[in-house]
Residue frames as qw, qx, qy, qz and C-alpha x, y, z in Angstrom:
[[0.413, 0.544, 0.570, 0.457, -8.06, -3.97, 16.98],
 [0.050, -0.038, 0.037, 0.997, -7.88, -0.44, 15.77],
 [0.286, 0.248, 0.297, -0.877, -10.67, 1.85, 15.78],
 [0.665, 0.295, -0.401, -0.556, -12.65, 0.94, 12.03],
 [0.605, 0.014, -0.773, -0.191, -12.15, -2.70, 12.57],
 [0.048, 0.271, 0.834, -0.479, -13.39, -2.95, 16.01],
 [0.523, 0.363, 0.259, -0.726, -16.85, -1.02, 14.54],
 [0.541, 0.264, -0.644, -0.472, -16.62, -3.06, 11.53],
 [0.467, -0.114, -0.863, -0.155, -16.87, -6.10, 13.62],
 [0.139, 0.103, 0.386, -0.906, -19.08, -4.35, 15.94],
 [0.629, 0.285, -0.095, -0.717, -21.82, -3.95, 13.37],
 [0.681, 0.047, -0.550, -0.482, -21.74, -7.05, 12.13],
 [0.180, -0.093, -0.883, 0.423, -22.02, -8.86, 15.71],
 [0.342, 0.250, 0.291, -0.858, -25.25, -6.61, 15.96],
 [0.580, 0.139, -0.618, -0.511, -26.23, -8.13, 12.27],
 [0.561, 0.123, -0.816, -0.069, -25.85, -11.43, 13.73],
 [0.007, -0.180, -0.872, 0.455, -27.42, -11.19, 17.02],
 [0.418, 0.358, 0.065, -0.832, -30.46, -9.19, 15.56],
 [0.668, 0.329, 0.665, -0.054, -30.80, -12.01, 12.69],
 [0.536, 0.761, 0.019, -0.366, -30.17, -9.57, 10.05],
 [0.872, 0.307, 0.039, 0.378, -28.10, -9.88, 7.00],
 [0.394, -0.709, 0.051, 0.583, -24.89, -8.05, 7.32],
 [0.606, 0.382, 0.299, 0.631, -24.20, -7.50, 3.67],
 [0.008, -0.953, 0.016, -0.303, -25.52, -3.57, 4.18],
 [0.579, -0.688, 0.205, 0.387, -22.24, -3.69, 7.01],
 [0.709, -0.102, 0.572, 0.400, -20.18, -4.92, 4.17],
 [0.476, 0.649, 0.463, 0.372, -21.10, -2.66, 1.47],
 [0.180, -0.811, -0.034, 0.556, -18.77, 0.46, 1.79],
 [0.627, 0.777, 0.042, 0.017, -17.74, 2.42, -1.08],
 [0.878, -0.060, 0.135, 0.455, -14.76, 1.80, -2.77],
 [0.086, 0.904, -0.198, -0.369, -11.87, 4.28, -3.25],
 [0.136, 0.659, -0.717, -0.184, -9.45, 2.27, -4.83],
 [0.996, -0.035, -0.075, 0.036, -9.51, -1.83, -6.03],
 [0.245, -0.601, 0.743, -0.161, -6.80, -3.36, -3.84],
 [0.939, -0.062, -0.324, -0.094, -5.58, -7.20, -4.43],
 [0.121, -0.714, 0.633, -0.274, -3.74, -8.78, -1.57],
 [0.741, 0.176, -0.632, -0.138, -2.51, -12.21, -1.84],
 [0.424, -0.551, 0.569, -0.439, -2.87, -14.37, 1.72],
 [0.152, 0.154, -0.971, 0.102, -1.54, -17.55, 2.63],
 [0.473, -0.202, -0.836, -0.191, -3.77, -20.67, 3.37],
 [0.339, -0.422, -0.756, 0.369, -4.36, -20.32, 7.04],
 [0.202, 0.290, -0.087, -0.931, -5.66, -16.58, 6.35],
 [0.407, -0.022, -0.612, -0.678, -8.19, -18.28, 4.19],
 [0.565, -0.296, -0.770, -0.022, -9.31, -20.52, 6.43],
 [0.120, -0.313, -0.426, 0.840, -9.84, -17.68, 9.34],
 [0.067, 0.141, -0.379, -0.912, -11.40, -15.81, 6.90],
 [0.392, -0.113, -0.793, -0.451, -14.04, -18.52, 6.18],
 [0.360, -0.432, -0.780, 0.274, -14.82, -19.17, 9.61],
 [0.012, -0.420, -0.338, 0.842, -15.67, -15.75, 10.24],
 [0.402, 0.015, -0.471, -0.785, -17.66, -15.21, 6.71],
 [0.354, -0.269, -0.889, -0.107, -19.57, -18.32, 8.36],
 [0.073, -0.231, -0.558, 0.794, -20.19, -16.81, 11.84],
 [0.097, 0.354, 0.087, -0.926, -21.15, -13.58, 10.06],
 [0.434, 0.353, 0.814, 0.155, -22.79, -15.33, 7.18],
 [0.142, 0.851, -0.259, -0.435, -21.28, -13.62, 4.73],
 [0.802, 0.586, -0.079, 0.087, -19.24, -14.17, 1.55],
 [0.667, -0.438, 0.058, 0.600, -15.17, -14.63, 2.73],
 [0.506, 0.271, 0.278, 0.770, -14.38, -12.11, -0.09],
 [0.121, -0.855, -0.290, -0.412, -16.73, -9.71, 1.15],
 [0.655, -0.751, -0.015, 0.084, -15.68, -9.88, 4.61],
 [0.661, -0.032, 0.162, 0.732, -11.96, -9.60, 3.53],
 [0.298, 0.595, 0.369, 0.649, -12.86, -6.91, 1.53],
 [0.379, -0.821, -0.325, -0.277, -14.37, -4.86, 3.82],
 [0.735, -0.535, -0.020, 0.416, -11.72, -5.56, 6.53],
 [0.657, 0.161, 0.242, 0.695, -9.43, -4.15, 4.18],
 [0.015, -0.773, -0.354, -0.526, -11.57, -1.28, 3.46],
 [0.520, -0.849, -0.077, 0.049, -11.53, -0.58, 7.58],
 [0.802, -0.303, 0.052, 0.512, -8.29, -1.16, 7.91],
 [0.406, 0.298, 0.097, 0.858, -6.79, 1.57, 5.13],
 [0.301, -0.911, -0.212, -0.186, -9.70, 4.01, 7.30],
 [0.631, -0.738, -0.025, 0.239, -7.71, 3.51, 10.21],
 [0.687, 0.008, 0.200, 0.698, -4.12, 3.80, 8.53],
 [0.099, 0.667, 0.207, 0.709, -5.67, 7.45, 6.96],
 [0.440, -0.889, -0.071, -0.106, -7.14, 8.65, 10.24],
 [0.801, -0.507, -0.069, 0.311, -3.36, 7.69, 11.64],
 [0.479, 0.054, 0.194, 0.854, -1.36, 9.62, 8.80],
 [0.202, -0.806, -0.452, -0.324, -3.64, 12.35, 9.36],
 [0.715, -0.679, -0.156, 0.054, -2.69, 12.54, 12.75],
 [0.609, -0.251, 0.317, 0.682, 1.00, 12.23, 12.20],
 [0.432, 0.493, 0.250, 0.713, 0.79, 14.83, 9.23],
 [0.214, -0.890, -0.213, -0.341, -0.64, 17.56, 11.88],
 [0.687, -0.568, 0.090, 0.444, 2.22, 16.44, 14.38],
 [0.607, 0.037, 0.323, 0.725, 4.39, 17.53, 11.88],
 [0.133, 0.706, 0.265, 0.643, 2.83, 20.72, 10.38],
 [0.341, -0.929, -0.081, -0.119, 2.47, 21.80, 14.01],
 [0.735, -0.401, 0.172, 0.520, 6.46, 21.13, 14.73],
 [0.329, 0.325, 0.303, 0.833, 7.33, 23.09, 11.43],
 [0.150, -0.849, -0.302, -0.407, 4.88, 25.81, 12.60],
 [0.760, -0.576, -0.054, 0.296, 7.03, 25.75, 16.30],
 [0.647, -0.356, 0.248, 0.627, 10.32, 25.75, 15.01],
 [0.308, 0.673, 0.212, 0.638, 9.29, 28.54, 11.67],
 [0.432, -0.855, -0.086, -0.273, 8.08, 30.72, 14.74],
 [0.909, -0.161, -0.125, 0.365, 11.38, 29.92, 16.87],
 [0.230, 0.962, -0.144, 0.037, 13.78, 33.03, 17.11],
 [0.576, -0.458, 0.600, 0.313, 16.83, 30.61, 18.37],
 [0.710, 0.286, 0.622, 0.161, 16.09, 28.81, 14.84],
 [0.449, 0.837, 0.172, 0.260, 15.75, 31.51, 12.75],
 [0.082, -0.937, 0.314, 0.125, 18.33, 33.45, 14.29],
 [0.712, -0.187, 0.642, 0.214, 21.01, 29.93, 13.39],
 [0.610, 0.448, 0.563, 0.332, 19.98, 30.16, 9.89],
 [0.132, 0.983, -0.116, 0.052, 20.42, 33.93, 9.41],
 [0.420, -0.714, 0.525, 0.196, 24.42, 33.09, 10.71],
 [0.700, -0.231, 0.602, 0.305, 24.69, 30.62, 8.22]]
């Protein structure tokens, strides 16, 4: 599991050996409503872990979802600095710039 969903089910394995509810895990603010349609055996995963966690399966989807686009941002982050720092390389370049002056 990526970073956000291993702490996501992190915290609520802490909920659940501590006795607490996990709903405060589960309550993250929304940036966007997202609806993603999932097949049968996805539902039934889903359930058994809302049980575990003893939780609502829509919450616990919800959430998951929530971690999941974290991790997808932190990763286009990442990849958007690889890339400003390669344009920053090859502006700075005098082989590069001297190619494009010829043409």
């Amino acid at each position: 599991m990526v970073k956000a969903l291993d702490e996501l089910v992190t915290q609520l394995e802490h909920c659940r050996e501590e006795g607490r509810c996990s709903k405060a895990v589960l309550e993250m603010a929304s940036v966007r409503d997202l609806s993603v349609p999932i097949d049968h055996d996805t539902c039934g995963e889903l359930r058994a872990l809302a049980e575990v966690f003893s939780c609502e399966p829509a919450e616990l989807a919800s959430a998951m979802l929530r971690a999941a686009c974290m991790d997808l941002q932190g990763h286009l982050d990442d990849d958007l600095d690889k890339l400003a720092e390669a344009a920053e390389r090859l502006a700075n370049d005098p082989c590069v710039r001297t190619a494009s002056e010829e043409i």
